[in-house]
DRENDO-1510 file (C-alpha; in Angstrom, 1 decimal, always signed):
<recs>
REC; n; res; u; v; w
REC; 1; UNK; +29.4; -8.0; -5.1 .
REC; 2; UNK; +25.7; -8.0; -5.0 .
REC; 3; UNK; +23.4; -5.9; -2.6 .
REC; 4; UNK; +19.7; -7.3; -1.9 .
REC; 5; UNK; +17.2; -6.6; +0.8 .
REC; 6; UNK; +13.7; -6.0; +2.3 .
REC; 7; UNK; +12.6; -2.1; +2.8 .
REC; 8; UNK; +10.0; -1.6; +4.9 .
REC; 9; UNK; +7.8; +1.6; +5.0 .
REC; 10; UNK; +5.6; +1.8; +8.4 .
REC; 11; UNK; +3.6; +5.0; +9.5 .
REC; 12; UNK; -0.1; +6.1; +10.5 .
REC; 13; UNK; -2.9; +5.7; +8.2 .
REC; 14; UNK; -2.8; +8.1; +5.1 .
REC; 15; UNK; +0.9; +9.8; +5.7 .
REC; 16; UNK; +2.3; +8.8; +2.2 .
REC; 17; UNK; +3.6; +5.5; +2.4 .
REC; 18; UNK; +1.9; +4.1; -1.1 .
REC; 19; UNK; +2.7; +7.2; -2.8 .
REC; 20; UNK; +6.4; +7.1; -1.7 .
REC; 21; UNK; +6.2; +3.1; -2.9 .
REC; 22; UNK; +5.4; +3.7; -6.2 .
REC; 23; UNK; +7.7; +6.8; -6.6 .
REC; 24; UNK; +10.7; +4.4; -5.4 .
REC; 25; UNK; +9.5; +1.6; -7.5 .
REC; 26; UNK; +8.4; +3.9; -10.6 .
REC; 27; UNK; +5.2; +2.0; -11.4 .
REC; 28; UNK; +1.9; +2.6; -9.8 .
REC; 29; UNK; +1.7; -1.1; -7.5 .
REC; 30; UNK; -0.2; +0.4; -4.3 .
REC; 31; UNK; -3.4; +1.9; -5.0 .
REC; 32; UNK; -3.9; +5.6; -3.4 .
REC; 33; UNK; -6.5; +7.6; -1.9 .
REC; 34; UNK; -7.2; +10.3; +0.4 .
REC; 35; UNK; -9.4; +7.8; +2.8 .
REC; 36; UNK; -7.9; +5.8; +5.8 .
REC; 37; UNK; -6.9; +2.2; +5.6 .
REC; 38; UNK; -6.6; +2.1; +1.8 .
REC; 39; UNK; -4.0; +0.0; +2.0 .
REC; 40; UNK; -4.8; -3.8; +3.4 .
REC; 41; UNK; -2.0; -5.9; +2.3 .
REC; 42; UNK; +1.6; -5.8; +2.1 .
REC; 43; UNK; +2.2; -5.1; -1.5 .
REC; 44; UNK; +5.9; -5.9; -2.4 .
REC; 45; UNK; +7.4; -3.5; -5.5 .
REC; 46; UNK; +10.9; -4.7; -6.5 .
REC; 47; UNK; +13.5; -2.7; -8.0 .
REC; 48; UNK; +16.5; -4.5; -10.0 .
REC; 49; UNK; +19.8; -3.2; -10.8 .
REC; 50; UNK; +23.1; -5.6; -11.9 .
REC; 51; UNK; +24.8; -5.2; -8.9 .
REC; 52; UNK; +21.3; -5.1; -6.3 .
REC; 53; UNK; +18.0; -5.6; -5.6 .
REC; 54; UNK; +15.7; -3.5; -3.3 .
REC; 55; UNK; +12.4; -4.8; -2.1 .
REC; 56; UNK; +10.3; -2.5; -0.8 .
REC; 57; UNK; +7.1; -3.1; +1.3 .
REC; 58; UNK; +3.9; -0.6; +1.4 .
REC; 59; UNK; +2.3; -2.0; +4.4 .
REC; 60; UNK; -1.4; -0.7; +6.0 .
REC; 61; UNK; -1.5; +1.9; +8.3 .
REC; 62; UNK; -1.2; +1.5; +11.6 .
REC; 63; UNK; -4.1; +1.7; +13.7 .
REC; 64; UNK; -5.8; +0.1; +16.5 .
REC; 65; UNK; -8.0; -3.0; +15.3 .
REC; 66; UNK; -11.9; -3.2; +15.6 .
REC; 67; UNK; -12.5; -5.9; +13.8 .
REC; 68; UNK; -11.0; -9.1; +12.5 .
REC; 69; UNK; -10.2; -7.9; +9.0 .
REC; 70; UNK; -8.0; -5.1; +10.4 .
REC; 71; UNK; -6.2; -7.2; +13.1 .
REC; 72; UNK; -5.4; -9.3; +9.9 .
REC; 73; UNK; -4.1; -6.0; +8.7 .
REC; 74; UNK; -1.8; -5.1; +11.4 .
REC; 75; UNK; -0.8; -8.7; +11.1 .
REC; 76; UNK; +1.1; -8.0; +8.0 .
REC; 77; UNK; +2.5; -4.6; +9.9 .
REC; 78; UNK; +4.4; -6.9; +12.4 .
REC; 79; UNK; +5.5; -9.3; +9.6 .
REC; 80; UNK; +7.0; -6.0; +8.1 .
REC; 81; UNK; +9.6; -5.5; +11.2 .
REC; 82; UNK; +10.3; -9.3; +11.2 .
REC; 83; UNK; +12.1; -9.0; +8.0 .
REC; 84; UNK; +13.4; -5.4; +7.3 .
REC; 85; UNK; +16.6; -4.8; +6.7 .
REC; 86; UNK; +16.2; -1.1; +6.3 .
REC; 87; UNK; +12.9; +0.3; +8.4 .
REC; 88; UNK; +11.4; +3.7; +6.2 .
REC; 89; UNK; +9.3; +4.9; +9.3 .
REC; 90; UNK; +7.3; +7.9; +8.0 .
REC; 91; UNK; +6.1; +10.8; +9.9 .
REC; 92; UNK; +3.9; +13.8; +8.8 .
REC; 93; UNK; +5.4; +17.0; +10.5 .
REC; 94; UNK; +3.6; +17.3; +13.8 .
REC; 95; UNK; +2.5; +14.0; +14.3 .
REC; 96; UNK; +3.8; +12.4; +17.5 .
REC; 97; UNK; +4.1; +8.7; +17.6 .
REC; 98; UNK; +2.5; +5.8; +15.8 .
REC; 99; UNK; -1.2; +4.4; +16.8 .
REC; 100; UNK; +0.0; +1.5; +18.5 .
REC; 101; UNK; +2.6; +1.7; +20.7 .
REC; 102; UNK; +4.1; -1.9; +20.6 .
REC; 103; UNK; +4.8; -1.1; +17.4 .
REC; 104; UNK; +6.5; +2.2; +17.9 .
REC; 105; UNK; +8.9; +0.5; +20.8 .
REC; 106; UNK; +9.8; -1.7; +18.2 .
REC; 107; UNK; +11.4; +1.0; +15.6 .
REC; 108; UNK; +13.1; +2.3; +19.0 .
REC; 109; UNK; +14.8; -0.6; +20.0 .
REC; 110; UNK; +14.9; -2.0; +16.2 .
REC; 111; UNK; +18.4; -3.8; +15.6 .
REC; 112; UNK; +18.6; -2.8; +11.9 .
REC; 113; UNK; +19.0; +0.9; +10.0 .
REC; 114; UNK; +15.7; +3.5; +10.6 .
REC; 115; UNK; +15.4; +6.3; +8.3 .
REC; 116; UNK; +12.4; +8.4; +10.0 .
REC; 117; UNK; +11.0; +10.3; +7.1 .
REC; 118; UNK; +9.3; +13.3; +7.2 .
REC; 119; UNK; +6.9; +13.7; +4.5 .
REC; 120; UNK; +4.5; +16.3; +3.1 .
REC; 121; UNK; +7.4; +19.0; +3.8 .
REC; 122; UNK; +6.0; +20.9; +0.6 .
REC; 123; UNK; +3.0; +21.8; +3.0 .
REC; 124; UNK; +4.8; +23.2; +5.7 .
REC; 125; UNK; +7.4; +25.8; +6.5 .
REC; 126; UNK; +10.8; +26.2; +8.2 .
REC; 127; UNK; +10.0; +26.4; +11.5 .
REC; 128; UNK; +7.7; +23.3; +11.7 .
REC; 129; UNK; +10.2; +21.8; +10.2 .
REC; 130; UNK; +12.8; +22.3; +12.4 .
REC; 131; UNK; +10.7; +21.8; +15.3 .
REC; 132; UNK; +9.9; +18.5; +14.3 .
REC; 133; UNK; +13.6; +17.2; +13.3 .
REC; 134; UNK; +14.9; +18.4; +16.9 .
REC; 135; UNK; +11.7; +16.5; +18.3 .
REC; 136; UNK; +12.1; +13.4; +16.3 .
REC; 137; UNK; +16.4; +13.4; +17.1 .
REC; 138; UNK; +15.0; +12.9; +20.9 .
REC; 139; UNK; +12.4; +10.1; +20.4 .
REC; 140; UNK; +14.7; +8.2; +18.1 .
REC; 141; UNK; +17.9; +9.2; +18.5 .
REC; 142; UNK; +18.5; +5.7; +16.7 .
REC; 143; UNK; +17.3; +7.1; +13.3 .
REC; 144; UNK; +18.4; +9.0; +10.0 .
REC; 145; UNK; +16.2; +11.6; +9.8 .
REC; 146; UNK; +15.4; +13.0; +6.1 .
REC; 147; UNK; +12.8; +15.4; +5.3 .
REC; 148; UNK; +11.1; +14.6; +2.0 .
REC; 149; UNK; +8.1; +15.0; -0.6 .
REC; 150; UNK; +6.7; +11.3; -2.0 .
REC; 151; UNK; +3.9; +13.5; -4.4 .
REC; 152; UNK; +6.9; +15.8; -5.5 .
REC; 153; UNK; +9.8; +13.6; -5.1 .
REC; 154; UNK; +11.5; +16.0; -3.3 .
REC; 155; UNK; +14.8; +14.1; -1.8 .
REC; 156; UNK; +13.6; +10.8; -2.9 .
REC; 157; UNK; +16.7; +10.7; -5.2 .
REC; 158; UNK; +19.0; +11.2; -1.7 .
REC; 159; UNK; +16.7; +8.5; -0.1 .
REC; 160; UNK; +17.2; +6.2; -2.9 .
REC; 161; UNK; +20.4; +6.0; -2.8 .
REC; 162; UNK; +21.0; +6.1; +0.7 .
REC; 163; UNK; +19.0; +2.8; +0.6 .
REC; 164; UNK; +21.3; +1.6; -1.7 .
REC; 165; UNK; +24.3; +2.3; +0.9 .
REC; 166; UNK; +22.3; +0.2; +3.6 .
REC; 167; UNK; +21.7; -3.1; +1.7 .
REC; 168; UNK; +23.8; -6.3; +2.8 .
REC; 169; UNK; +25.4; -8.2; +0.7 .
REC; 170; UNK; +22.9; -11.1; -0.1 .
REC; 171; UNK; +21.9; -12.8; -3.9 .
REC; 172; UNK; +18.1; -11.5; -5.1 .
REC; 173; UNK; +15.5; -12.8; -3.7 .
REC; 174; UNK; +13.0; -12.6; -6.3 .
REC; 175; UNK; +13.9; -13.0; -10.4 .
REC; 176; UNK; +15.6; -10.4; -11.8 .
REC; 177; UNK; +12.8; -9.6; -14.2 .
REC; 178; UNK; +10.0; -9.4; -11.0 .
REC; 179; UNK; +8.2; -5.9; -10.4 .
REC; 180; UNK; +6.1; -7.4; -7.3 .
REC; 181; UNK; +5.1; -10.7; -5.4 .
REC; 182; UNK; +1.5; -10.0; -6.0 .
REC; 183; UNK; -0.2; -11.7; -9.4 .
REC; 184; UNK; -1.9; -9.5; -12.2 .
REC; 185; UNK; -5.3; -10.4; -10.6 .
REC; 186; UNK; -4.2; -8.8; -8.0 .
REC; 187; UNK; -3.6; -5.9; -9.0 .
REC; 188; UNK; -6.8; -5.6; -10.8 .
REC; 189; UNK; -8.5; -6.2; -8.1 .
REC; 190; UNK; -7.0; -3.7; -6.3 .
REC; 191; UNK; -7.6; -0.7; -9.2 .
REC; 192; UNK; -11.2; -1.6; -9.1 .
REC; 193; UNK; -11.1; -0.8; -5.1 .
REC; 194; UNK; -9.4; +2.0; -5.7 .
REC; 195; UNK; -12.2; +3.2; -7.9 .
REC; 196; UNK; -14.8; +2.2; -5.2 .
REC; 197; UNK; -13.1; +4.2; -2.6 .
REC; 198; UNK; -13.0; +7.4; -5.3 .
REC; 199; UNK; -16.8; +7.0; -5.7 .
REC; 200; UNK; -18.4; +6.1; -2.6 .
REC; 201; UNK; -18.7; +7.6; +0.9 .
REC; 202; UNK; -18.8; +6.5; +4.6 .
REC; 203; UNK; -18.5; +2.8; +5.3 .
REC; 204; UNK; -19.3; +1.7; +1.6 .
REC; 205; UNK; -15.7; +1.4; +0.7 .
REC; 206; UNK; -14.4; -0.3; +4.0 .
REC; 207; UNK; -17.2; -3.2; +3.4 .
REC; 208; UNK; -16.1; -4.5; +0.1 .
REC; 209; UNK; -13.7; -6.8; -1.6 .
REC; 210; UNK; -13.0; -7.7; -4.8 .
REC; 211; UNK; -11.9; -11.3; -6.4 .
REC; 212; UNK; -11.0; -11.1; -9.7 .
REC; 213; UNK; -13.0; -14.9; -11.2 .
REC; 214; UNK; -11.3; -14.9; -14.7 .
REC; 215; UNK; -8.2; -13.2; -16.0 .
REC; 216; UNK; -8.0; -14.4; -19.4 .
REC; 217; UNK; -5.4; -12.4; -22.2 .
REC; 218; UNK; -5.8; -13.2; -25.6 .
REC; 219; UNK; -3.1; -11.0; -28.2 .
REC; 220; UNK; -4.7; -7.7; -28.1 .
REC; 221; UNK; -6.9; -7.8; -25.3 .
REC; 222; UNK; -7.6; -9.4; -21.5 .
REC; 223; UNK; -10.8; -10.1; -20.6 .
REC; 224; UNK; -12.1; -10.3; -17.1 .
REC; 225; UNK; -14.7; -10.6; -15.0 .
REC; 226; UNK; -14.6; -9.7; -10.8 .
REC; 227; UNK; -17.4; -9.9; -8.2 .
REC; 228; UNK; -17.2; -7.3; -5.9 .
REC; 229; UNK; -18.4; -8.3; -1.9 .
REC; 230; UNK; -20.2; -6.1; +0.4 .
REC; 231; UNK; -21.8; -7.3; +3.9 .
REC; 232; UNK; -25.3; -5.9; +3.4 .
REC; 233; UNK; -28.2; -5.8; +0.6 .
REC; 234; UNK; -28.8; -2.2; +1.4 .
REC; 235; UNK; -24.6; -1.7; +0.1 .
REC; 236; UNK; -25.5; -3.8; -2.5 .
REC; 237; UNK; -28.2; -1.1; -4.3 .
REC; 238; UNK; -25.7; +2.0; -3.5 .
REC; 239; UNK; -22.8; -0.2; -5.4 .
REC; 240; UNK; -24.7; -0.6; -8.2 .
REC; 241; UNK; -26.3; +2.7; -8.5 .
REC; 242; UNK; -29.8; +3.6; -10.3 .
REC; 243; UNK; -30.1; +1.7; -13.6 .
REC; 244; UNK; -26.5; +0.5; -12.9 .
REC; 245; UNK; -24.7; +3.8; -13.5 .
REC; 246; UNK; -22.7; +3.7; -10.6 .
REC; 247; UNK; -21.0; +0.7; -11.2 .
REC; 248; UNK; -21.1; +1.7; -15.0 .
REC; 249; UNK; -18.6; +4.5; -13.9 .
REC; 250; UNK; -16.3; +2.2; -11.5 .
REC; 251; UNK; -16.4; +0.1; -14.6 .
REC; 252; UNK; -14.8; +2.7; -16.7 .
REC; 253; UNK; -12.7; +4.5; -14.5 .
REC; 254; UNK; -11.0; +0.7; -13.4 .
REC; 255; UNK; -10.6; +0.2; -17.1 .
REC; 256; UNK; -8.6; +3.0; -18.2 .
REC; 257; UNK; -6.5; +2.3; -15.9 .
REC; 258; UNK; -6.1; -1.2; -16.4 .
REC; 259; UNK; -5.6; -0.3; -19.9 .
REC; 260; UNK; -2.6; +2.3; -18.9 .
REC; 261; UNK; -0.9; -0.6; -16.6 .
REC; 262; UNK; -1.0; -3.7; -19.1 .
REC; 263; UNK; -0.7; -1.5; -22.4 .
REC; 264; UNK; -3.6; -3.3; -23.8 .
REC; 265; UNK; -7.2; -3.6; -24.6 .
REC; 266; UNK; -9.2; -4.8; -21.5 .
REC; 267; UNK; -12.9; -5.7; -21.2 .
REC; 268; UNK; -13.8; -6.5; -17.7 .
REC; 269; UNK; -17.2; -7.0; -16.8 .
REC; 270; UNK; -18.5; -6.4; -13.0 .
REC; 271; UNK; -20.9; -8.5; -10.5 .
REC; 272; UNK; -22.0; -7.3; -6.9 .
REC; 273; UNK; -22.8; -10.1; -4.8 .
REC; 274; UNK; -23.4; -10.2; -0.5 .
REC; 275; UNK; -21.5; -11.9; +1.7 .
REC; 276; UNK; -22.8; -11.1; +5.6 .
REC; 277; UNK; -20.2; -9.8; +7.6 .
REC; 278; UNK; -17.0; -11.1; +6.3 .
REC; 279; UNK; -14.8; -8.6; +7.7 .
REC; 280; UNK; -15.5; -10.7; +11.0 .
REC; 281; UNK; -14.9; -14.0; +9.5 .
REC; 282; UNK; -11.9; -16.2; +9.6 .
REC; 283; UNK; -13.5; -18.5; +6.8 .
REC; 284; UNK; -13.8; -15.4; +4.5 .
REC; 285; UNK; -10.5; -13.6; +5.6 .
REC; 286; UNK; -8.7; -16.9; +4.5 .
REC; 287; UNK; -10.8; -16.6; +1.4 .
REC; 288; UNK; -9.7; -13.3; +0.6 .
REC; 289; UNK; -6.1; -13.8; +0.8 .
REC; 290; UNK; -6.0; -12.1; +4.6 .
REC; 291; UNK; -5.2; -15.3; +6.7 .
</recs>
């Protein structure tokens, strides 16, 4: 018998969902930072065993959309319930409902297994805890409830393997040798936006996106070169920095880490170019793998 399915994790913005990806997956797929709306895609990490397969889905948080590239966003939210076979909805302690309530009707009435998660518990005590548990039981009474850590893996083993309990019976879905849907460029596109979010402030890091142009690996080392999109000229001069140091330091930090993922050599070489108000363009969205 073999088990496969689709895992979905859904939550508000910044309450642990990437970190708990790539703790389930045990590779770093979804990048993570301390600001909002890190997350724009749904990023697929896979997990293969003999007997099963478990796909699990890091999804944007949910918010309420002001503009067209988060409506794409919240686009890929929705496409998350449509397929789930297990629903991971994840709660901090003391936070009442998602952002959207369509969305949260639809884990109340959802027809297939919820496992409401309550992260961060290493930050708060008994009491909360117990607080929120009774207070979740009433507002789902359709749902596991498991209070966990993603940062320290505290019960992630139990979660794991409760997962593992839920699958149906179904053949893989993806090759047995896949780690994610999403293509090395990807990725690296993705590690340098992680490094612009660590570095810049304010709107900076909601206004760019990266395309990776060339992706090219040779024996012992991949070269690569990425353009890096904001909507304004005045961004422009901030990403870049004075004489370039700035983007000399998101250079270096995305390299490393490149370095760390593909266990080679990488030389990647930056460009910062201006494309007005894409965030608000279907064209662009499209472009940018959104639509």
């Amino acid at each position: 018998m073999h088990k496969a399915g689709f895992v979905n994790i859904i939550g508000n913005p910044n309450v642990g969902k990437s970190t708990l990806m790539n703790a389930m997956v045990g590779q770093r797929l979804s990048i993570i930072t301390n600001k909002a709306q890190t997350t724009r895609h749904r990023i697929m990490g896979i997990v293969n065993e003999e007997d099963y397969q478990i796909v699990f889905s890091d999804t944007p948080g949910v918010i309420q959309p002001a503009y067209a590239l988060q409506e794409s966003m919240m686009s890929f939210v929705k496409s998350a319930f449509e397929d789930a076979d297990v629903l991971l909805y994840m709660v901090e302690i003391g936070e009442k409902a998602l952002k959207d309530e369509s969305f949260f009707r639809k884990i109340q009435h959802s027809k297939v297994s919820v496992i409401l998660l309550l992260n961060k518990i290493d930050l708060s005590d008994q009491e909360k805890l117990e607080k929120a548990v009774t207070y979740w039981k009433e507002i789902l009474p359709n749902a596991e409830i498991l209070p966990i850590s993603a940062l320290t893996k505290f019960n992630t083993k139990e979660l794991f393997d409760r997962i593992v309990e839920l699958l149906p019976e179904s053949p893989a879905f993806f090759d047995k040798e896949a780690l994610t849907d999403k293509t090395e460029r990807f990725i690296v596109g993705e590690i340098i936006r992680e490094k612009i979010l660590m570095n810049y402030k304010k709107e900076i890091p909601y206004a760019v996106e990266v395309v990776v142009e060339e992706f090219k690996e040779e024996e012992n080392i991949i070269r690569m070169r990425a353009e890096i999109f904001v909507e304004r000229d005045s961004q422009k001069g901030i990403i870049i920095g004075h004489k370039g140091e700035a983007l000399k330091r998101v250079g270096i930090q995305a390299r490393k880490e490149m370095e760390s993922f593909f266990g080679k050599q990488v030389h990647i070489e930056l460009f910062v170019k201006v494309n007005k108000n894409w965030r608000d363009k279907d064209n662009q969205l499209k472009r940018y793998g959104y639509l």
